[in-house]
N, C-alpha and C positions, 0 to 999 in steps of 0.2 A: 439476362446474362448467363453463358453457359458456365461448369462448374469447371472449367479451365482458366476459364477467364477470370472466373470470381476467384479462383485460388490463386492466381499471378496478383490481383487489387489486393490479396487479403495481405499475401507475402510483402508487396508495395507498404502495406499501410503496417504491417507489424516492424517494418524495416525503420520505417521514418517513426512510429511508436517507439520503437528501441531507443532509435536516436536521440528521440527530445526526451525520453526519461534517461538516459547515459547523460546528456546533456547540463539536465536541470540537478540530476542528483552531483553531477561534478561540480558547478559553480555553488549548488548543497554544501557538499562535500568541503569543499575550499575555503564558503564563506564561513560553515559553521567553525571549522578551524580556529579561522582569525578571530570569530564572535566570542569561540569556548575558552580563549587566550586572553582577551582584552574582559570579560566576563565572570559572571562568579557562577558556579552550578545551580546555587537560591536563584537568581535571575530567572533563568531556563527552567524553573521548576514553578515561581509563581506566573509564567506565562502559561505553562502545561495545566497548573490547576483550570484555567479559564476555556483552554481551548479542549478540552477534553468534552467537557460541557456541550461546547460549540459545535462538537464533532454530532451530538448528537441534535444537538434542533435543527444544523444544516439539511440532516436527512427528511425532518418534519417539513421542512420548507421547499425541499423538491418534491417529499412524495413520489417519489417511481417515474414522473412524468419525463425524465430526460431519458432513461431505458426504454418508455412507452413510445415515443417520438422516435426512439433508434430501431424497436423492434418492428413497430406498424410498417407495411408492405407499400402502405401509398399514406402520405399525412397529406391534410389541408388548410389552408390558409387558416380558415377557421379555428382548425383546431391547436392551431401554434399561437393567433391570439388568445383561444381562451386558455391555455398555460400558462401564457406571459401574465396576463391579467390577474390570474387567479397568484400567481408564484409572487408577483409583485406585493399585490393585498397582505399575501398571510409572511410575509417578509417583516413587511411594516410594521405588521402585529407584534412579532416576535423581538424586532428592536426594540420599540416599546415596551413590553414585559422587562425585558432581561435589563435595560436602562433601570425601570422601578425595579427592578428585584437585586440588585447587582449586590443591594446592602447584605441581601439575605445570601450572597453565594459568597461574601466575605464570610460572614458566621458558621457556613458552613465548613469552610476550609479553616477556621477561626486563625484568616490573617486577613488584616485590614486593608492591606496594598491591591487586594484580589480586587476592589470595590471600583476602582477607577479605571482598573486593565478592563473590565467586564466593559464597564459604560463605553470603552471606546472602541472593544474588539465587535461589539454589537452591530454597529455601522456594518458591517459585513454582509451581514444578513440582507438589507438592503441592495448592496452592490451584485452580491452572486445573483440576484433574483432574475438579474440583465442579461445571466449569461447560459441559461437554462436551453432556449431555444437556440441560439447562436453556434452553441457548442455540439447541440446535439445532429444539428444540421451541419455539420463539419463532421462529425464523425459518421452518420449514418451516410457519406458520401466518401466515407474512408480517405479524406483529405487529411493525413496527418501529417503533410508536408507544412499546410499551415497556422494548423496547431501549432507544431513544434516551434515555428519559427515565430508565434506568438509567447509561448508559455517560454522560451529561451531568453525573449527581448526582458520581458516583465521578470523574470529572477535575479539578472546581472542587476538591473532598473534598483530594484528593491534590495538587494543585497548593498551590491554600495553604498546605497542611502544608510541603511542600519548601521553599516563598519562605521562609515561617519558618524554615525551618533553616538556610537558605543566608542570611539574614541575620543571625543571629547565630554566623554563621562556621565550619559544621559542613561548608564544601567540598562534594567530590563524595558525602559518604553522605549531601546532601540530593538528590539526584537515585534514589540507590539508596532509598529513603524513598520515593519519588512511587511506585514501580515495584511496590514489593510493598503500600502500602497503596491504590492502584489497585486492584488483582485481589482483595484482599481485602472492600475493599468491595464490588465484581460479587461475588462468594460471597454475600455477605449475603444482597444486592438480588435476585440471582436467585433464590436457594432464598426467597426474603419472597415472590414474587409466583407464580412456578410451584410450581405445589400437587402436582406429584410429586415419589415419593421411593421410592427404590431398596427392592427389595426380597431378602429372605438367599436368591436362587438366579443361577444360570449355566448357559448353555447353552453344550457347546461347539460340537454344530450350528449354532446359531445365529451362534455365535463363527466360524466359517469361513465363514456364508454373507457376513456381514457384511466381513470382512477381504479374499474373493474381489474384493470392489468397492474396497475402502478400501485395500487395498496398493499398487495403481497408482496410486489417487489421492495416496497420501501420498508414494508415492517421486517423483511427479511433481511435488509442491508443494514436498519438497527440494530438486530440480532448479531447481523457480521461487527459494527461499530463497538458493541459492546464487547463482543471475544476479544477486538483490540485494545479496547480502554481503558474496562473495568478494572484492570492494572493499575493503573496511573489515577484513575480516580479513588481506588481504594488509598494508595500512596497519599497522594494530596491530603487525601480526609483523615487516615490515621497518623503517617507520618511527618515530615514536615516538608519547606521547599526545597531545600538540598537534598534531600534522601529522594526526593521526585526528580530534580535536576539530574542524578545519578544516574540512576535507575534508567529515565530519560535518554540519558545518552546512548547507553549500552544498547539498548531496544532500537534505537533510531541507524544505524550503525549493521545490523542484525537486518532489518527493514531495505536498505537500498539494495542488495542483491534481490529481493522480493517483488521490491516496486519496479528495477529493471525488466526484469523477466516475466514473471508473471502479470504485474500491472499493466506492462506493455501488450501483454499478449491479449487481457481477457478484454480490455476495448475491441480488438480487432478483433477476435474470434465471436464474439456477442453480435458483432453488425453480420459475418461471414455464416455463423451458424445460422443467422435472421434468414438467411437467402439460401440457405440449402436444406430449411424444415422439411420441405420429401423428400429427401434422401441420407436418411442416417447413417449408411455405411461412409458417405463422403466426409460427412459430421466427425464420424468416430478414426481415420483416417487422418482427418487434421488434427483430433484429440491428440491421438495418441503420437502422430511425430513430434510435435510440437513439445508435450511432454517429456518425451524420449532427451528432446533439445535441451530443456530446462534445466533435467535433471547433470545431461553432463558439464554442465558451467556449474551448477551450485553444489555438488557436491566438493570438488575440491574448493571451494567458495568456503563452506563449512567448516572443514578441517582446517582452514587455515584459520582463519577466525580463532576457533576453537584453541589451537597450539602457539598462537601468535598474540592474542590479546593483550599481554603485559606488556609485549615489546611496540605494540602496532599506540593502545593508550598513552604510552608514555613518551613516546617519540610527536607521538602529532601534539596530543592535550595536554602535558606536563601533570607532574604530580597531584597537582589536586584534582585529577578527574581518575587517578589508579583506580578508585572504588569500581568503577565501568566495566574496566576490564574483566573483573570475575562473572557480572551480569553479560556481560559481550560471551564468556564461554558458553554459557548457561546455556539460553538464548538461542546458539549457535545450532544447536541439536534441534532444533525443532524446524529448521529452515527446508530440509531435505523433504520434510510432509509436506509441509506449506505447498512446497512443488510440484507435488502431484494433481494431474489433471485441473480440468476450468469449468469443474462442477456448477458452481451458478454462472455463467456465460450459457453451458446447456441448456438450462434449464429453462433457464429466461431466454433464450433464444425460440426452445420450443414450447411455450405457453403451459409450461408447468410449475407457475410461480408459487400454486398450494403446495406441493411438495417443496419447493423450496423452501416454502415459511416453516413450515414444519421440522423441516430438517435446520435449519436458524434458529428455530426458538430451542429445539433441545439441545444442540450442540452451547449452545449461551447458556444455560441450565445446569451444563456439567460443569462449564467455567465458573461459574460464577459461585457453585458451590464448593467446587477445589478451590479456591482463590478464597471463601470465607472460612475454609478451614485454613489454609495459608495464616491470615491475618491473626489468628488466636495465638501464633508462635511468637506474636510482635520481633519477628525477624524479616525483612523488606525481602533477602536470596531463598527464600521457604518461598515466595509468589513467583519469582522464577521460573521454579522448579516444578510447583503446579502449572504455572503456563505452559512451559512445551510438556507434559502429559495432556493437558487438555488439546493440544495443537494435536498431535499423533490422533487422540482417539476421534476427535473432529474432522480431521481429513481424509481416512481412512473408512468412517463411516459415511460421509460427503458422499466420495467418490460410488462406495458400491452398490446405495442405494438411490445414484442419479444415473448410472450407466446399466449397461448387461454386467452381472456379477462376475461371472465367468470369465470374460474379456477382462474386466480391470484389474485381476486375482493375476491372472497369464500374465498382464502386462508390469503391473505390482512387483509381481518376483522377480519377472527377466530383468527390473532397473536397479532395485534397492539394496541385491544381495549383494552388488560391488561396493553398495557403501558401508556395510559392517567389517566386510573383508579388510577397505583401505582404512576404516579404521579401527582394524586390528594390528596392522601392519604398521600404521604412526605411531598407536601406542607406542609398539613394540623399539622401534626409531628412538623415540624420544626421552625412551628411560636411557641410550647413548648418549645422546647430542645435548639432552638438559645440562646436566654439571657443568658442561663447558663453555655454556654461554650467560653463568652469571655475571660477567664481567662488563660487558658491553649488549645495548638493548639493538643498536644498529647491526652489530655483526648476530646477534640471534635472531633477529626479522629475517635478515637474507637467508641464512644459513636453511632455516625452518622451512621457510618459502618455496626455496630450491628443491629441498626432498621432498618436500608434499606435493609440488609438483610433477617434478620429474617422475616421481613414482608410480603417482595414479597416472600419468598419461603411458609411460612402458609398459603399466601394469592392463590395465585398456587396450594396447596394442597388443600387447602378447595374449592377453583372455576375449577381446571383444572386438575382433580385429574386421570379422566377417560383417559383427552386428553394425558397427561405428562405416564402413563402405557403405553398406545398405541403409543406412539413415541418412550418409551425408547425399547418397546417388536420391534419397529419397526429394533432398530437401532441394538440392540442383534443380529438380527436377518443376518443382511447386515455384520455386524463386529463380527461375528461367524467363 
């Protein structure tokens, strides 16, 4: 496939990426609503103790092997059984563990309710095992048409099922309900439409050639799991489940402009960088439009966030989720780094998953040591606070030492200086506009909205007028 071609499939596949993360995060969006309303924050906070957990042995039980399957040039039959086999096995393993252990990840959290959420969210682990090769053979053919219209079916599917429980008063095991008939569903859906199916052998050749690639990659993406977590499971273990249900929300909230944009992008750029490894200029090219792209949705994404949080918590969640809103501003400042570039997509694209690890494990090292000085405040918005400094110096560092320095320094500056500018200029706004909107939480959402928008785009027009032609002429061009 020429690099015309592959840039129209990639643009295809980042489009229909877009879609089903807009998609899933809106019926997100909606259900969590109705869930955070009929729900108490404890609820939401003793499922988070659990899955936080979960977030990290899931990684254990892929192992790298679904990026392995996406990044290999040609896979074989062979080698998509001995995945399945192997993902299936050490699945099993892991259910079992966490089953006997569930009493010990009660003691840990030292709340007793965690002991039964554990034993059932376990089951999991089993189910995902199905959907390893399934998934990755949809994506590594940039089919995210069928993705999406899997991953769309199984969220309404599960979402309703939960509202119904959680309104007829079944608390937090209607959320533990959403989670495993989610994944359940994806098993179905995906073994209905991919027409492969494992066959009785194992290579263990095959087994090491595969794992050689996938052990960096997977120790690397624990590294990333943790930079997300370690939050939340500090939370759990020092504080309690409402002050994690809190905290929770704010972060989740902060999260779906992230998951839209960027989550959608590094699938598709990860398969597209896979098939343009000799040619880095093409590579850096779709880095940096792409980028370019990101960053003009999520900036005014942030700022509003940021100046809207009281009014945006209190309208959707009602008073007893306020606490959110101050974490939602926090939060908000770290979103614009996040942004920059698809430094592990590069990387792993171009079989440089030792630097990967490397740059994973130290970036987790900072966090995790900002984050244990955080906790000595025993104040929950002190781990905030160290979060987005460790997010800046993580990205920042990510980015220059997986690309040309030079290049990402150029590109660095010409995007980020209009976001100090526009929020120099909200500030400035908003010491006006505040007084006059303690009255009403409706009329100071619009109000805010309105100027944050309008400003940064005039303000874009009138400073960046040449730059924003020549990106969108760029992008016409790629998604032609």
């Amino acid at each position: 496939m020429n690099t015309k071609a592959l840039n129209k499939k990639t643009a295809k596949g980042a489009s229909w990426s877009l879609v089903s993360n807009v998609s899933l995060q809106a019926i997100q969006f909606l259900g969590g609503i109705i869930m955070a309303r009929l729900l108490l924050p404890e609820d939401f906070g003793l499922v988070a103790m659990v899955l936080v957990i979960f977030r990290f042995a899931n990684i254990i039980s892929d192992l790298g092997f679904t990026k392995a399957l996406i990044q290999k040039k040609d896979v074989t039959e062979l080698q998509k059984s001995t995945v399945f086999w192997f993902n299936l096995a050490l699945s099993i393993m892991l259910f079992v563990f966490f089953f006997i252990m569930a009493e010990k990840v009660g003691h840990f959290y030292n709340e007793p309710r965690v002991q039964n959420i554990t034993k059932w969210l376990s089951l999991n682990f089993i189910l995902t095992s199905f959907l390893v090769v399934p998934n990755s053979a949809l994506i590594r053919s940039l089919d995210f048409k069928k993705i999406t219209k899997i991953r769309v079916l199984s969220t309404v599917f599960s979402t309703l099922f939960a509202i119904g429980m959680a309104l007829i008063g079944f608390g937090f095991w209607a959320i533990v309900a959403k989670n495993i008939l989610s994944t359940l569903f994806l098993v179905i859906a995906f073994w209905i439409v991919v027409k492969w199916r494992p066959k009785l052998q194992f290579s263990t050749l095959e087994f090491k050639k595969l794992w050689g690639f996938g052990r960096n990659v997977s120790v690397s993406t624990i590294m990333t799991i943790i930079n997300w977590e370690i939050e939340r499971l500090v939370l759990g273990r020092y504080f309690d489940a409402s002050t994690l249900g809190i905290y929770n929300r704010g972060m989740k909230y902060v999260k779906i402009p992230f998951t839209l944009g960027k989550g959608s992008l590094n699938k598709v750029l990860l398969s597209s960088f896979s098939r343009l490894q000799n040619d880095r200029e093409a590579q850096w090219k779709q880095y940096l439009l792409y980028s370019e792209l990101l960053l003009l949705v999520n900036i005014p994404i942030s700022l509003l966030m940021f100046w809207t949080a009281d009014e945006f918590i209190w309208i959707l969640l009602g008073e007893k989720w306020m606490d959110s809103a101050f974490i939602l501003k926090i939060l908000s400042a770290g979103l614009i780094f996040q942004s920059l570039g698809f430094p592990n997509a590069y990387l792993t694209a171009n079989n440089r998953t030792s630097r990967l690890l490397w740059l994973s494990v130290v970036s987790t090292a900072v966090r995790v040591v900002l984050i244990g000085f955080a906790v000595q405040t025993k104040d929950y918005t002190s781990i905030a606070y160290v979060s987005v400094i460790a997010t800046v110096l993580n990205s920042i560092t990510k980015n220059i030492l997986s690309i040309e320095k030079k290049r990402f320094l150029v590109g660095f500056i010409s995007q980020i200086w209009i976001y100090f500018l526009m929020g120099g200029i909200t500030f400035v706004m908003m010491q006006f506009v505040n007084p006059y909107m303690d009255h009403s939480y409706y009329l100071g959402l619009i109000l805010k909205s309105l100027l944050i928008v309008l400003s940064y785009f005039g303000m874009m027009f009138l400073l960046r007028r040449k730059r924003l032609q020549a990106l969108f002429s760029k992008a016409r061009t790629v998604f032609s």
